[in-house]
C-alpha positions in Angstrom: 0.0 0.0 0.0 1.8 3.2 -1.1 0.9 6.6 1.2 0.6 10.1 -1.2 1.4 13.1 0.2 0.4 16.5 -1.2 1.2 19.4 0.2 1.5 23.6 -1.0 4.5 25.2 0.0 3.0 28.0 2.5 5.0 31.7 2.3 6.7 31.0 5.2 8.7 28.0 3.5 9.3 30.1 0.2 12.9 29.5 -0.2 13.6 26.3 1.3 15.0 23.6 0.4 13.1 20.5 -0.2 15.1 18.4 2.4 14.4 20.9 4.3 10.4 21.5 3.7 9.9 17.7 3.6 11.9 17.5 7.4 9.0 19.8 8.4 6.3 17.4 7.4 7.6 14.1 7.8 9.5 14.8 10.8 9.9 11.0 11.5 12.3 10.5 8.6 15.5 10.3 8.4 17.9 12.2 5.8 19.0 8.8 4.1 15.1 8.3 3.5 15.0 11.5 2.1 17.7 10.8 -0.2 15.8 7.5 -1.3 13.2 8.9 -2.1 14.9 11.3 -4.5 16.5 8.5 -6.0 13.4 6.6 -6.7 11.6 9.8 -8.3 9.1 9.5 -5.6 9.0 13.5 -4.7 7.7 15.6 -7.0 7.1 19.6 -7.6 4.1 21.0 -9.8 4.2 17.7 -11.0 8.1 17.6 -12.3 11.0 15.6 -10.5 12.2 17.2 -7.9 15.6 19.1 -8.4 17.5 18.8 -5.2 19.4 21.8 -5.7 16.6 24.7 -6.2 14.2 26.5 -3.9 10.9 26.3 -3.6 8.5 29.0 -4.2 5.0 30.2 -2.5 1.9 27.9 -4.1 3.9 24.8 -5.2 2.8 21.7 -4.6 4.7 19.0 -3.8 3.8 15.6 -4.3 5.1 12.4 -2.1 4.6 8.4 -2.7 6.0 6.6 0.7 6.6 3.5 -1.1 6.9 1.9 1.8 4.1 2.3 4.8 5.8 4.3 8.2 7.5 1.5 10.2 5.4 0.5 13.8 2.0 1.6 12.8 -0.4 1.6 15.7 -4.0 1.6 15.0 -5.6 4.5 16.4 -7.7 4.7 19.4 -9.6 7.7 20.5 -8.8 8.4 24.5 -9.6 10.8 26.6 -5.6 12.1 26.7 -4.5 14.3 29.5 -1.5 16.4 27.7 0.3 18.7 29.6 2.4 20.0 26.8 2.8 19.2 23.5 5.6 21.0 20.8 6.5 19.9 17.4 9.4 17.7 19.1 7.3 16.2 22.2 4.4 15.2 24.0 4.0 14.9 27.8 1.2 12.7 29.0 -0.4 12.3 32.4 -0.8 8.3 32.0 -3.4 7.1 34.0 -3.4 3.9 36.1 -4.4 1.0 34.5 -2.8 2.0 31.4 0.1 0.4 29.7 2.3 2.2 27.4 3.6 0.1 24.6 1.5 -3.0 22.9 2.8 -6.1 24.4 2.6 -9.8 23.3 -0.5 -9.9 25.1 -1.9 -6.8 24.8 -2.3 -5.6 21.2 -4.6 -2.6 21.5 -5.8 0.0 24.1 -1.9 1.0 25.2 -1.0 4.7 25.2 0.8 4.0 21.5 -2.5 3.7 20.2 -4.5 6.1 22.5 -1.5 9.0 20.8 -1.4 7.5 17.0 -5.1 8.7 17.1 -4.0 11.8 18.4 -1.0 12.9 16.3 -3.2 11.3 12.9 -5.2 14.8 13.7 -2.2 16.6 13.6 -1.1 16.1 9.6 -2.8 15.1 6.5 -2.0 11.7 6.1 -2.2 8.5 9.1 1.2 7.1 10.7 3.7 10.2 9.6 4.0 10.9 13.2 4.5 7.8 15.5 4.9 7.8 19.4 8.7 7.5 20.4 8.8 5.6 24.0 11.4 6.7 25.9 10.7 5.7 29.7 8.2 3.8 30.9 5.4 3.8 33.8 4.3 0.8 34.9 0.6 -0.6 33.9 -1.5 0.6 37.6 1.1 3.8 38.0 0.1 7.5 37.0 2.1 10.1 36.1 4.2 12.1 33.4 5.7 10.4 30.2 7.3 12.0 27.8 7.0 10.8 24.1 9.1 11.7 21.4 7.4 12.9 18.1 10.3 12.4 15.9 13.6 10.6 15.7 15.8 13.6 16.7 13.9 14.1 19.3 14.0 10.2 20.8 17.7 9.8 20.6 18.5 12.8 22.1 15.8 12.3 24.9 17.0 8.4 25.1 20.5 10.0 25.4 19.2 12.3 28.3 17.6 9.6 30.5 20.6 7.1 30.0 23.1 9.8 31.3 21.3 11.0 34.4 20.2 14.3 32.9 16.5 14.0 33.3 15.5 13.4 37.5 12.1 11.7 38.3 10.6 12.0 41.6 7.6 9.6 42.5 5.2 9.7 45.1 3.9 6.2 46.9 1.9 5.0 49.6 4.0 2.2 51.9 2.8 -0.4 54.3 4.4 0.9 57.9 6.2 3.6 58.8 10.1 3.3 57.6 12.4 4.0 60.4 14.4 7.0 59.3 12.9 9.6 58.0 15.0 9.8 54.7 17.6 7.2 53.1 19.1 5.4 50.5 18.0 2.2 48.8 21.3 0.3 46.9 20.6 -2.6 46.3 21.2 -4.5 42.7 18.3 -5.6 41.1 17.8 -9.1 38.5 15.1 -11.5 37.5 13.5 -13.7 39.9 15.4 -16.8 40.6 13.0 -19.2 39.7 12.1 -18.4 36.3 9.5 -15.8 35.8 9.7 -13.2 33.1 7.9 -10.5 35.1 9.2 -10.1 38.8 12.4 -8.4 39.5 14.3 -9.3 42.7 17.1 -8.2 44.7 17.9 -11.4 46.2 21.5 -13.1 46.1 20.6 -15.7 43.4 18.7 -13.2 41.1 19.3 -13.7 37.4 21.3 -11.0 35.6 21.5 -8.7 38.7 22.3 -5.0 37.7 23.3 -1.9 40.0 20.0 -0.2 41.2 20.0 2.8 43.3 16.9 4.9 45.1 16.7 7.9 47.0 14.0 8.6 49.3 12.2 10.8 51.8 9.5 10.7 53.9 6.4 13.2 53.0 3.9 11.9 56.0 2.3 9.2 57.9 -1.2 7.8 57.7 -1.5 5.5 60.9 0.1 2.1 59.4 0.8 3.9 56.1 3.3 6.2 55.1 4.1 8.9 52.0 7.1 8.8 50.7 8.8 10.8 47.5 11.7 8.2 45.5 13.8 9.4 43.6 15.5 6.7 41.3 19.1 7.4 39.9 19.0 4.0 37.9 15.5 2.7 35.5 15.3 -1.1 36.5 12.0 -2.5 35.8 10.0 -2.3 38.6 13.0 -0.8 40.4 10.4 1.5 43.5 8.2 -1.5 44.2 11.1 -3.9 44.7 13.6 -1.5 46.3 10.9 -0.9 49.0 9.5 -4.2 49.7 13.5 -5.3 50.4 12.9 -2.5 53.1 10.2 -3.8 54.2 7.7 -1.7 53.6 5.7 -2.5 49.9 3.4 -0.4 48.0 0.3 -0.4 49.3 -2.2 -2.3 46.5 1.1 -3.7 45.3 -0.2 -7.2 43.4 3.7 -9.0 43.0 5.8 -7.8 45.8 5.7 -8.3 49.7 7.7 -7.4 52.3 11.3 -8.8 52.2 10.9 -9.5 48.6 8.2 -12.3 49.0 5.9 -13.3 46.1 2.6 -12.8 47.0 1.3 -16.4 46.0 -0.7 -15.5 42.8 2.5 -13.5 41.5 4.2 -16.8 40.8 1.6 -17.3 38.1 1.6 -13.9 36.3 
């Protein structure tokens, strides 16, 4: 199935380039696919191969076959989104709970992929030229922020940004009991669960594949038996805040895998 892309060159983009105009429209491409494009005669201007070389003038139209469909197509689903702030580069989402963001193996529709594909198809003329760019994660029942890249500049430089420390994330959770100190420090390496299963995380001696995992935290306030706390993880293991505190002793509350001391509630070993 070939996508066609028509477009007018607006007075603002008189005198550009058409690597440059077409970066502006299909901002998920990349300048090798604009080059193969060229090659294949596949971009043309009032109707004429495009000329790499000259500038483009006010009330043109330019003409693009994708010969080849955008890569990771989501099918859109309409959600009520709650966007924060939104650029030509980015999207920040409040995800709710109960949300996952990316399709899994058994989960192939109603993720936040598919919930924003409907959302940036809105935003240009033809479906799947803007595609969500994960770049961290929540997990399925927690809320709060993601950012989403809207193009692959964007991705690798916010990928780079989370992978060297430069972004901070602060969560806010609900423990079982009352944590002894009032602030601390949570090192403790994290791996997969000893006896096999592909979803909990561990920080036991014999877990699998063990990594460095580190958590700061502070106490906000107590609730009786309960207590607020606000983590702030330097590493991004999966699962990293519920396992870090249940080795402390003190789980989320509501947490369905993880127990105190890094038991498995019994229905976790089945997930």
């Amino acid at each position: 199935m070939a996508f066609s892309l028509q477009l007018t060159v607006e007075p603002y983009q008189s005198g550009m380039r058409i690597d440059a105009f077409l970066s502006q429209q299909l901002r998920n491409f990349m300048p090798w696919q604009f080059q193969r494009l060229q090659d294949w005669n596949a971009i043309q201007v009032d109707h004429q191969p495009v000329d790499p070389r000259r500038r483009l003038r006010t009330g043109q139209l330019v003409r693009v076959e994708l010969l080849t469909p955008p890569e990771q197509m989501y099918d859109p689903e309409d959600y009520p989104l709650s966007i924060i702030y939104e650029d030509p580069f980015l999207v920040v989402v409040d995800k709710s709970p109960g949300v996952i963001a990316h399709p899994t193996s058994s989960m192939q529709s109603g993720t936040l992929c598919h919930f924003l594909q409907s959302h940036f198809d809105r935003q240009t003329p033809v479906k799947g030229l803007i595609r969500p760019g994960i770049v961290h994660r929540l997990d399925r029942e927690t809320s709060g922020l993601l950012i989403i890249a809207k193009t692959h500049f964007a991705h690798r430089q916010l990928v780079d940004a989370f992978e060297h420390s430069r972004v901070s994330k602060t969560y806010v959770a609900l423990l079982d009991g009352v944590p002894a100190d009032t602030q601390g420090t949570i090192d403790l390496p994290i791996g997969q669960d000893h006896l096999g299963s592909k979803v909990l995380m561990s920080t036991r001696p014999e877990a699998r594949n063990a990594k460095p995992a580190k958590t700061h935290w502070e106490l906000l306030r107590t609730f009786g038996s309960h207590s607020l706390v606000a983590a702030r993880p330097v590493t991004g293991r999966n699962h990293q805040i519920r396992v870090h505190f249940a080795a402390l002793g003190h789980p989320l509350v509501g947490d369905e895998f993880y127990e105190a001391r890094g038991r498995f509630k019994p229905s976790a070993r089945n997930s």
